[in-house]
N, CA, C and O atoms as a Tripos MOL2 file, in Angstrom:
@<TRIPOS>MOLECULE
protein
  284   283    71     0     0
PROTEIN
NO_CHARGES

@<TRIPOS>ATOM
      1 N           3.7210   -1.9450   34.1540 N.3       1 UNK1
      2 CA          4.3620   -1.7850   32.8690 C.3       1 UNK1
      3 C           3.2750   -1.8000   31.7890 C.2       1 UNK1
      4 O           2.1970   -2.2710   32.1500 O.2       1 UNK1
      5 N           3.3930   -1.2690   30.2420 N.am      2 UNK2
      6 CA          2.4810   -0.9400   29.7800 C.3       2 UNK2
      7 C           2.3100   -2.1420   28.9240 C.2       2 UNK2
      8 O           3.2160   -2.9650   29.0580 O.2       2 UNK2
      9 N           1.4520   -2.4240   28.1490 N.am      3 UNK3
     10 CA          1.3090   -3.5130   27.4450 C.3       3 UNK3
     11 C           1.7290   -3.5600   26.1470 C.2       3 UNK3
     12 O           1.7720   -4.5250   25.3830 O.2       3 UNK3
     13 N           2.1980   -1.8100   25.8830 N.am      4 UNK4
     14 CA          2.8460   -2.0850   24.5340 C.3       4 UNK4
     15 C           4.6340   -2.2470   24.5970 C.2       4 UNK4
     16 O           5.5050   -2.5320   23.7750 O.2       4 UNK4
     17 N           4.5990   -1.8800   26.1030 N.am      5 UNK5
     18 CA          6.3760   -2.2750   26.4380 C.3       5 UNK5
     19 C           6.8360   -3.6620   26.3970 C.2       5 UNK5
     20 O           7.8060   -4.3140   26.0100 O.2       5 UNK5
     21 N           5.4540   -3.8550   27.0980 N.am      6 UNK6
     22 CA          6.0170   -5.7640   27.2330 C.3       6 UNK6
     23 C           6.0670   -6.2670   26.0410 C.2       6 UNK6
     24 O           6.7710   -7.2670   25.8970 O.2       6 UNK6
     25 N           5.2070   -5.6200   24.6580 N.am      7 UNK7
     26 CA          5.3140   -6.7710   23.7080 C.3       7 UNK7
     27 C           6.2280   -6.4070   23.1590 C.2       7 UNK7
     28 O           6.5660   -7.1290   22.2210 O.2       7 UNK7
     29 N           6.9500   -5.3600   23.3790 N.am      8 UNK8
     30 CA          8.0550   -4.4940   22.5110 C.3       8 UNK8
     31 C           9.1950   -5.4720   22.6270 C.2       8 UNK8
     32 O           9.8210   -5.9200   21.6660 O.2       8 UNK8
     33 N           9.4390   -5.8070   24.0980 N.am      9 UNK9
     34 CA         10.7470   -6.4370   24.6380 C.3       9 UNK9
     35 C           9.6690   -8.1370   24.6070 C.2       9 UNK9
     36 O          10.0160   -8.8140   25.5750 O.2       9 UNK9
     37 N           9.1840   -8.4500   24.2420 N.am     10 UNK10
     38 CA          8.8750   -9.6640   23.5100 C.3      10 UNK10
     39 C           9.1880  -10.0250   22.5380 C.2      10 UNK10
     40 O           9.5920  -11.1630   22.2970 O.2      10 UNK10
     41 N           9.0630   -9.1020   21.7480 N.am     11 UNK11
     42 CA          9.5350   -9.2370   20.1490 C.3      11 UNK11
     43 C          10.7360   -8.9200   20.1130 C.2      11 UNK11
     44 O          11.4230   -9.6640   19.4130 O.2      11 UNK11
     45 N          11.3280   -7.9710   20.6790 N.am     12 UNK12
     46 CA         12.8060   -7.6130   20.5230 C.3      12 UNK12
     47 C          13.8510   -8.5410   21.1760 C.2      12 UNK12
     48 O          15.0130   -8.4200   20.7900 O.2      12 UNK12
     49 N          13.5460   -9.5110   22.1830 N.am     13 UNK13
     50 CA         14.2540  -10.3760   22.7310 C.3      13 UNK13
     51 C          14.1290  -11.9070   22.0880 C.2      13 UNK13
     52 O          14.9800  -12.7350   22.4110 O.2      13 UNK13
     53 N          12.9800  -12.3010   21.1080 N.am     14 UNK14
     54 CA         12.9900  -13.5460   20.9250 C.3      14 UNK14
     55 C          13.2060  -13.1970   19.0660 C.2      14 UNK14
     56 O          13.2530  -14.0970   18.2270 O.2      14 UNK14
     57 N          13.2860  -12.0390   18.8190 N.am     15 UNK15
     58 CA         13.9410  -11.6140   17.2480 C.3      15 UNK15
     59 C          15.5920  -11.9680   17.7880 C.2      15 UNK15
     60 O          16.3050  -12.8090   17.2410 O.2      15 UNK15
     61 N          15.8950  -11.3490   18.6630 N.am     16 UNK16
     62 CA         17.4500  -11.5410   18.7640 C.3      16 UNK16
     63 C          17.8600  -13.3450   18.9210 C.2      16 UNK16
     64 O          18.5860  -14.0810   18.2520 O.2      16 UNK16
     65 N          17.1160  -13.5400   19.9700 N.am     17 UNK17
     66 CA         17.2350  -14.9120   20.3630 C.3      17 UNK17
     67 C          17.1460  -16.1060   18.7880 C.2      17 UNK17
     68 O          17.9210  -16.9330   18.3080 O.2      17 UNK17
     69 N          16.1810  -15.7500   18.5350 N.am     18 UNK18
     70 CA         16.0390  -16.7150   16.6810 C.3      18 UNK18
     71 C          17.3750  -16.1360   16.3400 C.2      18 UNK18
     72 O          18.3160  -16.8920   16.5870 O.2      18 UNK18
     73 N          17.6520  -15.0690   15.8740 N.am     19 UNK19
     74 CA         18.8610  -14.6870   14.9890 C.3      19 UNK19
     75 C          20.2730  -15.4530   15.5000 C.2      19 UNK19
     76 O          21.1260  -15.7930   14.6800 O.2      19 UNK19
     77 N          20.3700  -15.6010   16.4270 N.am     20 UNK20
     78 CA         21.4650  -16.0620   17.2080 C.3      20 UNK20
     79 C          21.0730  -17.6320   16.7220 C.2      20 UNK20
     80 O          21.8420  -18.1920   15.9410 O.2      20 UNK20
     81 N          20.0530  -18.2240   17.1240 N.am     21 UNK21
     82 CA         20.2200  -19.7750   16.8790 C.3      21 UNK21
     83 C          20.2410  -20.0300   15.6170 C.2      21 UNK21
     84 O          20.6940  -21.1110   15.2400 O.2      21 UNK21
     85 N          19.6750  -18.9380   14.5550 N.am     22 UNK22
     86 CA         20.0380  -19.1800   12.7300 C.3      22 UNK22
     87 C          19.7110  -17.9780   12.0260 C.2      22 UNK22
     88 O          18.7300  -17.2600   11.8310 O.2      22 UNK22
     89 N          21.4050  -18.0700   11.6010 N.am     23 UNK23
     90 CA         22.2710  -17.0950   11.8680 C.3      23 UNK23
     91 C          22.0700  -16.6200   10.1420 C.2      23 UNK23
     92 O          22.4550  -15.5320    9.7140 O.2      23 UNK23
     93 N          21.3220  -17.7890    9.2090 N.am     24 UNK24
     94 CA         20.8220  -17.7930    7.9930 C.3      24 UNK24
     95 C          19.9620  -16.5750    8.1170 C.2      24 UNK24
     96 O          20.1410  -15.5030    7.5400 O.2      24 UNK24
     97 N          19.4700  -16.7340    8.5440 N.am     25 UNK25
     98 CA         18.2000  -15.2970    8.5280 C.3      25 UNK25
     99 C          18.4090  -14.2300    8.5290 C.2      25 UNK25
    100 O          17.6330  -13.6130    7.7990 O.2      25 UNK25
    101 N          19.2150  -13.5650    9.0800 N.am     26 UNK26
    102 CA         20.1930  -12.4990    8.8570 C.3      26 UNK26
    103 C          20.2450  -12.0260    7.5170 C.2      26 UNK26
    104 O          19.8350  -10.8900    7.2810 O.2      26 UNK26
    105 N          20.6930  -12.7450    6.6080 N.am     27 UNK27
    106 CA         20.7250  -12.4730    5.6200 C.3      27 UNK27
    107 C          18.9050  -12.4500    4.6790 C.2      27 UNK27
    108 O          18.5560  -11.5330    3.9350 O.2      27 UNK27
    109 N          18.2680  -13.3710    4.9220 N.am     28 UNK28
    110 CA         16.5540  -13.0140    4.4870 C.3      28 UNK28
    111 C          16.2330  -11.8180    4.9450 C.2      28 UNK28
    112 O          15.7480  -10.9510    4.2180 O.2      28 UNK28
    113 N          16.4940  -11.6430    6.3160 N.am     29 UNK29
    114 CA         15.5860  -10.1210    6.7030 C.3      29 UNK29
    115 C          16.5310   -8.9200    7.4060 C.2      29 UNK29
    116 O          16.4670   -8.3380    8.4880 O.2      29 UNK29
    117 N          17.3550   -8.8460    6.3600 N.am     30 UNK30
    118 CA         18.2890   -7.7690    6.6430 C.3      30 UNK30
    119 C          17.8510   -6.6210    6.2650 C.2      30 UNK30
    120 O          17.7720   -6.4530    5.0480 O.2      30 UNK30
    121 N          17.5590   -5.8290    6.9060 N.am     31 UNK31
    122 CA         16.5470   -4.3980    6.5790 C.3      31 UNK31
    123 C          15.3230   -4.4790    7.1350 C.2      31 UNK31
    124 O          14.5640   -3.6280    7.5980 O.2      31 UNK31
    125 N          15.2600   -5.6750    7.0070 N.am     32 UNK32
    126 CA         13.1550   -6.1740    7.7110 C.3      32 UNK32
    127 C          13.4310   -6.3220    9.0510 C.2      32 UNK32
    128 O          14.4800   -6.3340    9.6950 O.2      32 UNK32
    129 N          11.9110   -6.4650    9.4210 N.am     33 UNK33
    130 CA         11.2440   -6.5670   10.7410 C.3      33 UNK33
    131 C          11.3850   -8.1510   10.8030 C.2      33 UNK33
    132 O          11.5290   -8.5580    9.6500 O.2      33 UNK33
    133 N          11.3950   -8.8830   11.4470 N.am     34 UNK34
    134 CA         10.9580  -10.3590   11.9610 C.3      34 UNK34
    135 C           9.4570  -10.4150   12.4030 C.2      34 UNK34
    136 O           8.6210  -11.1280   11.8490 O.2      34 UNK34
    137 N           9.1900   -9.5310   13.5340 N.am     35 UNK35
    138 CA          7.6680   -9.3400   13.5610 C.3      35 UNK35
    139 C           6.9750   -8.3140   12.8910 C.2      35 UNK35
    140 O           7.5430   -7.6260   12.0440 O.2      35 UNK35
    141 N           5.6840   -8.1380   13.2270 N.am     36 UNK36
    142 CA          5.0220   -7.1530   12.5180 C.3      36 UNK36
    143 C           5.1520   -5.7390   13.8460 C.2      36 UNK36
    144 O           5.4220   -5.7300   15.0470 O.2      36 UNK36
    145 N           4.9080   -5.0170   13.1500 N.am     37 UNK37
    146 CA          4.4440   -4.0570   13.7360 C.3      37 UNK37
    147 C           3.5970   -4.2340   14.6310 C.2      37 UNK37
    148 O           4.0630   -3.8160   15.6910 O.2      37 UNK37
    149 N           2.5930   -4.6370   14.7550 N.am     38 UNK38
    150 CA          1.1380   -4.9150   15.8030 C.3      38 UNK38
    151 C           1.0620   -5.7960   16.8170 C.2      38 UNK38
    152 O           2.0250   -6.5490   16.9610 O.2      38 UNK38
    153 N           0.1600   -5.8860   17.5480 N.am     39 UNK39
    154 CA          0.2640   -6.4550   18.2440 C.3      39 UNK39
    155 C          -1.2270   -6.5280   19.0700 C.2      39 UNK39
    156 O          -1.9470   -5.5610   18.8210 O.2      39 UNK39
    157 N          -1.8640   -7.6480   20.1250 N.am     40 UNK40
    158 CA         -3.4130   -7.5400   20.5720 C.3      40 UNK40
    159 C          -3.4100   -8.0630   21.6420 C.2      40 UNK40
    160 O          -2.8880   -9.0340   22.1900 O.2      40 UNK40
    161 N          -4.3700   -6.9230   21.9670 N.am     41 UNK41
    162 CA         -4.1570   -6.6810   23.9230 C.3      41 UNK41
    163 C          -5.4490   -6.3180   24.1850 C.2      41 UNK41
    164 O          -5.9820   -5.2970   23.7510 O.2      41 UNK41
    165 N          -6.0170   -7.2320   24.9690 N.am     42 UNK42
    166 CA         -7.3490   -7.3030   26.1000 C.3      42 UNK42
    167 C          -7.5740   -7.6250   27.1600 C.2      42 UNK42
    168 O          -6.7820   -8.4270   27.6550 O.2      42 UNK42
    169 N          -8.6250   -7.2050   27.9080 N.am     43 UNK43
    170 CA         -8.8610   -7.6360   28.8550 C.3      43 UNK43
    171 C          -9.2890   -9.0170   29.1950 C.2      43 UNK43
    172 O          -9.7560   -9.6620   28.2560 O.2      43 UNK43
    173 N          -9.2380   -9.4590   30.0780 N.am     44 UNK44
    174 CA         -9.7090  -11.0700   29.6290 C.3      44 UNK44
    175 C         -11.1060  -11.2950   30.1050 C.2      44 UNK44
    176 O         -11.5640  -12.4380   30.0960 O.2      44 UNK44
    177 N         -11.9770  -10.0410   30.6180 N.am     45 UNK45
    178 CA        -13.5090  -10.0920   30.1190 C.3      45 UNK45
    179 C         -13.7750  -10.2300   29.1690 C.2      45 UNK45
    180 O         -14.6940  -11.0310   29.0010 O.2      45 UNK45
    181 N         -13.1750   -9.5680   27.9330 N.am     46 UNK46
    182 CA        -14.0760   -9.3120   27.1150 C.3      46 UNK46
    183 C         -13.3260  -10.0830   25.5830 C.2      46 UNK46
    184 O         -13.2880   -9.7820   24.3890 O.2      46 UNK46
    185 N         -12.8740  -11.0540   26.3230 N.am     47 UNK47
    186 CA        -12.1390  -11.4380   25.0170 C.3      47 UNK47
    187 C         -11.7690  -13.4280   25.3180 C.2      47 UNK47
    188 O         -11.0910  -13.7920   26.2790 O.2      47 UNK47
    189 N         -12.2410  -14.2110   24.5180 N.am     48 UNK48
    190 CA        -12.0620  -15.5950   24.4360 C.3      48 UNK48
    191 C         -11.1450  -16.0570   23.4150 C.2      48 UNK48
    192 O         -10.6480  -15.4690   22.4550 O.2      48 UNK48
    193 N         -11.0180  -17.4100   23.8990 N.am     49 UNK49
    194 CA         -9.5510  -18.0960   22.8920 C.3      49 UNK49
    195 C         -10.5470  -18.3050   21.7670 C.2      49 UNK49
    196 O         -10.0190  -19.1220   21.0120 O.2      49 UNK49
    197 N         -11.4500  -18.0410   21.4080 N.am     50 UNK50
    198 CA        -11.8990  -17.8490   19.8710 C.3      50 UNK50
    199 C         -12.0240  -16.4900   19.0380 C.2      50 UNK50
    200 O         -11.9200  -16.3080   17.8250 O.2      50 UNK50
    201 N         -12.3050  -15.5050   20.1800 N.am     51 UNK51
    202 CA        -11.8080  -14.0960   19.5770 C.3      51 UNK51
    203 C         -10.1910  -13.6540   19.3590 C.2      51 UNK51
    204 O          -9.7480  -12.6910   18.7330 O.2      51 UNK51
    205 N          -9.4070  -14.8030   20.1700 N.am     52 UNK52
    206 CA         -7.9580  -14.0230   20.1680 C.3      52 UNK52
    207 C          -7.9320  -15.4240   18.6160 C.2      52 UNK52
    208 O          -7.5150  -14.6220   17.7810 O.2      52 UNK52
    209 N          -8.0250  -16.3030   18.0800 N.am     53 UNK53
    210 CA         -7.9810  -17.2350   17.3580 C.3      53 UNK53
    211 C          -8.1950  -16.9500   16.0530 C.2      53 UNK53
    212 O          -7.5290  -17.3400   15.0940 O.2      53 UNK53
    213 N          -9.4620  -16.0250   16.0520 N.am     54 UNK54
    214 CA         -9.8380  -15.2850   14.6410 C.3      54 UNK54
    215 C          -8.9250  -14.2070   14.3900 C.2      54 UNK54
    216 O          -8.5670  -13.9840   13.2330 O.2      54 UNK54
    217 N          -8.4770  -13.4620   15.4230 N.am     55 UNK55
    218 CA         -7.6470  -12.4980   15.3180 C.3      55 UNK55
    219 C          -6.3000  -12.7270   14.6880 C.2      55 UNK55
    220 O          -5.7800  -12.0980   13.7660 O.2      55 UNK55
    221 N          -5.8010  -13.8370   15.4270 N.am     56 UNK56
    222 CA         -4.1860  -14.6030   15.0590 C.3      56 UNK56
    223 C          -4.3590  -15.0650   13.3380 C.2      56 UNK56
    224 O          -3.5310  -14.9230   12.4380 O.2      56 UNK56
    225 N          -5.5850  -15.5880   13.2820 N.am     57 UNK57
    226 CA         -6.0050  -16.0700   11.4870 C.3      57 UNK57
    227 C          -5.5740  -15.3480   10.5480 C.2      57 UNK57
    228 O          -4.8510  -15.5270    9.5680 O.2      57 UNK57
    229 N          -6.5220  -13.9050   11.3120 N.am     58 UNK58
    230 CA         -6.4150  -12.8630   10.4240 C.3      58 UNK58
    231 C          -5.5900  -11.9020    9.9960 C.2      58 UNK58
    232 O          -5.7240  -11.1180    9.0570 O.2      58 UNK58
    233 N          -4.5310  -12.0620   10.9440 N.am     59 UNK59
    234 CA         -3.0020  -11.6810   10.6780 C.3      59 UNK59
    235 C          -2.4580  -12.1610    9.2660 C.2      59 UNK59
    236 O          -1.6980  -11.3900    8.6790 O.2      59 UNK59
    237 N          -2.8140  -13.4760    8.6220 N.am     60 UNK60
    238 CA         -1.8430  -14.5090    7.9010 C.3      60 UNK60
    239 C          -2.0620  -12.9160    6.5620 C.2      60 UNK60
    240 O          -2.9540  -12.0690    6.5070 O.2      60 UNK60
    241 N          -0.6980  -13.1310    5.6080 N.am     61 UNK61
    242 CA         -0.9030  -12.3640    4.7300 C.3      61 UNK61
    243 C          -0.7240  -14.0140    3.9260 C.2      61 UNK61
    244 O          -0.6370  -15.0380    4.6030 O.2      61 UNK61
    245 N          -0.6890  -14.0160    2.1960 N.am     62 UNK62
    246 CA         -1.0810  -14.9550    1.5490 C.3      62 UNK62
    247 C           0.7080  -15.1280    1.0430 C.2      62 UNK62
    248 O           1.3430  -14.1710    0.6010 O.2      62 UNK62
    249 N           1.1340  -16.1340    1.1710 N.am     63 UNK63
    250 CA          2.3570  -16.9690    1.0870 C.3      63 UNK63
    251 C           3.6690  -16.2900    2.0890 C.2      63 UNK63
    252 O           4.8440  -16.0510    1.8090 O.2      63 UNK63
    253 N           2.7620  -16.0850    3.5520 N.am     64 UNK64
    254 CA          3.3330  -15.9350    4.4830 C.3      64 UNK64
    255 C           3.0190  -16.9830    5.5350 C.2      64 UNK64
    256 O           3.4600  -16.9690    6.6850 O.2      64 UNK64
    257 N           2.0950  -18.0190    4.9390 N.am     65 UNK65
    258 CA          1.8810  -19.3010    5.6540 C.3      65 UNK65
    259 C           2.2520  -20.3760    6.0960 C.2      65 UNK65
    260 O           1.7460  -21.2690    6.7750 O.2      65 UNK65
    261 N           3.9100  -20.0430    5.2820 N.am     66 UNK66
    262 CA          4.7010  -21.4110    6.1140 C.3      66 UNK66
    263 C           6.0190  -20.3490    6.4280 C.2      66 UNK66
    264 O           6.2450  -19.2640    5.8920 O.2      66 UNK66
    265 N           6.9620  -21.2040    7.7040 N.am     67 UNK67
    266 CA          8.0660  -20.4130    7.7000 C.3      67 UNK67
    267 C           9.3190  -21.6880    7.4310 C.2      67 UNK67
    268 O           9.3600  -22.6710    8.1710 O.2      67 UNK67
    269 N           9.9990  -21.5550    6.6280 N.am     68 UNK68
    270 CA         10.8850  -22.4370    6.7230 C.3      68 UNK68
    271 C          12.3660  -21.6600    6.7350 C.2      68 UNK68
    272 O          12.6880  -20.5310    6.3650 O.2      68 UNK68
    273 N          13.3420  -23.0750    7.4900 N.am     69 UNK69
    274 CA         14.6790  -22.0120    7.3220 C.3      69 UNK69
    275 C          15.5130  -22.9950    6.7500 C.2      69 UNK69
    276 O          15.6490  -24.1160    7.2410 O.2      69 UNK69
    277 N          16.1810  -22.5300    5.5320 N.am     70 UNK70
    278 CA         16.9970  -23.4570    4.5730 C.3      70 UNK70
    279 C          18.2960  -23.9000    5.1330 C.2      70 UNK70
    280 O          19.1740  -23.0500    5.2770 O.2      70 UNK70
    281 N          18.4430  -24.7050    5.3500 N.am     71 UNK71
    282 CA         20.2100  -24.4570    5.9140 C.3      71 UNK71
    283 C          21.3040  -25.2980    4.9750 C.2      71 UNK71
    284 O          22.5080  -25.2340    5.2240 O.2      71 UNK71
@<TRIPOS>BOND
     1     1     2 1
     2     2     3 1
     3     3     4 2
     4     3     5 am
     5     5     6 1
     6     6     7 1
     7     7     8 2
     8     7     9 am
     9     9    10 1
    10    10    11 1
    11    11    12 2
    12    11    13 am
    13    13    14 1
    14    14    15 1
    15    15    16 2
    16    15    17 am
    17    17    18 1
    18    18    19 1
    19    19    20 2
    20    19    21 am
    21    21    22 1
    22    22    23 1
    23    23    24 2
    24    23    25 am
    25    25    26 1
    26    26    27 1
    27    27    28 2
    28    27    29 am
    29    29    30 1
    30    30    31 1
    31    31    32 2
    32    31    33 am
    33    33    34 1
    34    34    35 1
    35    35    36 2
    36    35    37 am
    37    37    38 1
    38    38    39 1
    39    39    40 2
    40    39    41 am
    41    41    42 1
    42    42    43 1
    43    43    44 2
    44    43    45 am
    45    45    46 1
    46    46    47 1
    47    47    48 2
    48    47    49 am
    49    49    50 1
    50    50    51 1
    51    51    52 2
    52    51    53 am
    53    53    54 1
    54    54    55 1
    55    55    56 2
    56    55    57 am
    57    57    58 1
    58    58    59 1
    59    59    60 2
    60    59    61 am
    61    61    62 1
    62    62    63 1
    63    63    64 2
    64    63    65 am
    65    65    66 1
    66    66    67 1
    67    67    68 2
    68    67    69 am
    69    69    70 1
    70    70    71 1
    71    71    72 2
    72    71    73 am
    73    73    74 1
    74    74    75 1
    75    75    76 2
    76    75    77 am
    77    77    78 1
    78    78    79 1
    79    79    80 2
    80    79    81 am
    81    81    82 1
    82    82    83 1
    83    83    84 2
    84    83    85 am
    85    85    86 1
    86    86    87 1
    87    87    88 2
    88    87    89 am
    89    89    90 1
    90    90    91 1
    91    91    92 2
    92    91    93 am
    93    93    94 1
    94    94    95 1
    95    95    96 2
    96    95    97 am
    97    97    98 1
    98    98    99 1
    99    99   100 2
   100    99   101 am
   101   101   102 1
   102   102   103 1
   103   103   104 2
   104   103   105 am
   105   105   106 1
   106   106   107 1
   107   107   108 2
   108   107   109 am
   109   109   110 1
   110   110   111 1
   111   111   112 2
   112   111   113 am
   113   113   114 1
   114   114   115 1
   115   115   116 2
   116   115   117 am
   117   117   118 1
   118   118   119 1
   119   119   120 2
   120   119   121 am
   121   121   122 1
   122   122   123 1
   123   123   124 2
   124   123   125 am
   125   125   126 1
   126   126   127 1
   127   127   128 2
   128   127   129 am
   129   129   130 1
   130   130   131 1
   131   131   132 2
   132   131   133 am
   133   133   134 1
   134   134   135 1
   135   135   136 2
   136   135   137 am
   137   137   138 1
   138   138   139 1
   139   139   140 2
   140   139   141 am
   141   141   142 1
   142   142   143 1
   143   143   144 2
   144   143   145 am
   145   145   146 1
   146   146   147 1
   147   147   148 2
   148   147   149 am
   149   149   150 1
   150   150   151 1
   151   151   152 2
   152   151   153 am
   153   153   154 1
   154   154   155 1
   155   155   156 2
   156   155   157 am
   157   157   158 1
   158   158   159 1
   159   159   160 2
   160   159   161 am
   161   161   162 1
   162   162   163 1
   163   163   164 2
   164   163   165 am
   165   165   166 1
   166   166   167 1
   167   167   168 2
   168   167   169 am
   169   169   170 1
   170   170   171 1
   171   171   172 2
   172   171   173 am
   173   173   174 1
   174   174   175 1
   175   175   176 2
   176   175   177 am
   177   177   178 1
   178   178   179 1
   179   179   180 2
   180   179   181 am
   181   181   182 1
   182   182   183 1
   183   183   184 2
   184   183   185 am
   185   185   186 1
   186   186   187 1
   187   187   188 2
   188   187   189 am
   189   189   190 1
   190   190   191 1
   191   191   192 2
   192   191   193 am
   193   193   194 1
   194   194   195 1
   195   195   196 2
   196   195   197 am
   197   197   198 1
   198   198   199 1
   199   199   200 2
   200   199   201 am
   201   201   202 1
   202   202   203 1
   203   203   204 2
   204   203   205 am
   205   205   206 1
   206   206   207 1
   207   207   208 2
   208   207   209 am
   209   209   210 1
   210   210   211 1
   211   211   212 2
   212   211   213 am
   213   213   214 1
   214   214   215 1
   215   215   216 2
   216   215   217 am
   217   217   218 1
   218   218   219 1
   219   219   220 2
   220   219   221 am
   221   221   222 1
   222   222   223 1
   223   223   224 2
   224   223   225 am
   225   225   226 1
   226   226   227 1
   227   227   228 2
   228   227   229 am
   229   229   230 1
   230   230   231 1
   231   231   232 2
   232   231   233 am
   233   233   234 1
   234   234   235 1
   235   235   236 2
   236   235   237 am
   237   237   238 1
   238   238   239 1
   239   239   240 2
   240   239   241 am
   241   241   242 1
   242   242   243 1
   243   243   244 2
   244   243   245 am
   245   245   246 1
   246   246   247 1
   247   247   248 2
   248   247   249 am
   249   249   250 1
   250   250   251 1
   251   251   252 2
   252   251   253 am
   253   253   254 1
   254   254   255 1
   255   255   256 2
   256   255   257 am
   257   257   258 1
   258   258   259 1
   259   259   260 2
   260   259   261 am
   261   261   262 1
   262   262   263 1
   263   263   264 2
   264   263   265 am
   265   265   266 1
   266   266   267 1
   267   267   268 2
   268   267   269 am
   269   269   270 1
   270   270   271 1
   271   271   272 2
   272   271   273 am
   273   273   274 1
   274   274   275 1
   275   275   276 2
   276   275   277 am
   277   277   278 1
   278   278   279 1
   279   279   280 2
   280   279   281 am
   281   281   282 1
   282   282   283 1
   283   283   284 2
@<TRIPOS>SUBSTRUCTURE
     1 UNK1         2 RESIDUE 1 A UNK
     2 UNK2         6 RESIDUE 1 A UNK
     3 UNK3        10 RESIDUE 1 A UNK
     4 UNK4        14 RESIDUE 1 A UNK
     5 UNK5        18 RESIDUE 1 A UNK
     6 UNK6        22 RESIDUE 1 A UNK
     7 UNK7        26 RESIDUE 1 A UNK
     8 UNK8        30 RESIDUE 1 A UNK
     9 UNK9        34 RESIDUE 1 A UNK
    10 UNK10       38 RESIDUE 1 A UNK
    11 UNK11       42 RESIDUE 1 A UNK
    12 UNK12       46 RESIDUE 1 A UNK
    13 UNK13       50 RESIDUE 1 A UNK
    14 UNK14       54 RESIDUE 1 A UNK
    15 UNK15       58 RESIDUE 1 A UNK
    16 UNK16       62 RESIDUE 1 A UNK
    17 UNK17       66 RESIDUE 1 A UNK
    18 UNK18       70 RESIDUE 1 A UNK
    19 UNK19       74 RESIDUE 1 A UNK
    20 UNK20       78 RESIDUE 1 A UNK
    21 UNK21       82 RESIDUE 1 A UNK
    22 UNK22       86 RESIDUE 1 A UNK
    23 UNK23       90 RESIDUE 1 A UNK
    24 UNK24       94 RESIDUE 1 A UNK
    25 UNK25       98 RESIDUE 1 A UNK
    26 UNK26      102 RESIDUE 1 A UNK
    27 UNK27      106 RESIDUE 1 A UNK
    28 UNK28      110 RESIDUE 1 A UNK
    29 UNK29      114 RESIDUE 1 A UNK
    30 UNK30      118 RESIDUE 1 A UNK
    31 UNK31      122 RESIDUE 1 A UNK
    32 UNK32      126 RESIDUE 1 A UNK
    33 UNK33      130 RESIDUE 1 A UNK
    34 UNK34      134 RESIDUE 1 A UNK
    35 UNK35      138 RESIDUE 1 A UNK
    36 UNK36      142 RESIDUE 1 A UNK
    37 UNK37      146 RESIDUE 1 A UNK
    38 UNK38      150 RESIDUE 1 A UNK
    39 UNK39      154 RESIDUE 1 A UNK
    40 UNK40      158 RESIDUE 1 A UNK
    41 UNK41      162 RESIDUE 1 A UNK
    42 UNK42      166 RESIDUE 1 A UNK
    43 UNK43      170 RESIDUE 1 A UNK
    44 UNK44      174 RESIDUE 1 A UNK
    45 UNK45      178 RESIDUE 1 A UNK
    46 UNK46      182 RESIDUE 1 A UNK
    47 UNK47      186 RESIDUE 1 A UNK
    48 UNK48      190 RESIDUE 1 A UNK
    49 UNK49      194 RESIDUE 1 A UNK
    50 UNK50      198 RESIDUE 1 A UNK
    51 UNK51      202 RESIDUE 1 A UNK
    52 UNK52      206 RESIDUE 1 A UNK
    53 UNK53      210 RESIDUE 1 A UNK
    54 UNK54      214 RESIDUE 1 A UNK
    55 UNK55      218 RESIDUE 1 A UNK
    56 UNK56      222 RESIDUE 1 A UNK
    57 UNK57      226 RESIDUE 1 A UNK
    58 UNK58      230 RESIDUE 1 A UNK
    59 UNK59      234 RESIDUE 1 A UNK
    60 UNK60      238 RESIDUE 1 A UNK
    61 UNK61      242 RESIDUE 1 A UNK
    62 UNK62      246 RESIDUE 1 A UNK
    63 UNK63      250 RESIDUE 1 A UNK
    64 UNK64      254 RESIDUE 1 A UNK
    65 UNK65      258 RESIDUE 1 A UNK
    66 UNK66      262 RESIDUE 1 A UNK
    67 UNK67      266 RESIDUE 1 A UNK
    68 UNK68      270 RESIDUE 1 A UNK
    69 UNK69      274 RESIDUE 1 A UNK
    70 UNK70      278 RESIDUE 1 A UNK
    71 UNK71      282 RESIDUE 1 A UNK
């Protein structure tokens, strides 16, 4: 299977799964994505939990740093 399938039905199964346990959110990201678009895939030669670490960092956009859910 390809590696952009698996993350597809990664994201698409644990977006549904959150929505179901709060049911609030629905309404925040109605029209939106839950995840991003992207996603990072290597081999595990050529790649360490400090290269995948800087990577995950560098995702953050600026007051996308906390997630809270109001209830």
């Amino acid at each position: 299977m390809a590696p952009a399938k698996v993350n597809q039905y990664i994201k698409g199964r644990s977006s549904r799964l959150i929505h179901e346990e709060f049911p609030q959110l629905k309404k925040k990201y109605w029209g939106q994505h839950l995840w991003a678009r992207g996603y990072f895939c290597a081999t595990v030669g050529s790649v360490n939990e400090e290269t995948i670490r800087r990577y995950i960092e560098g995702q953050q956009v600026e007051g996308d740093d906390v997630f809270e859910i109001e209830e």
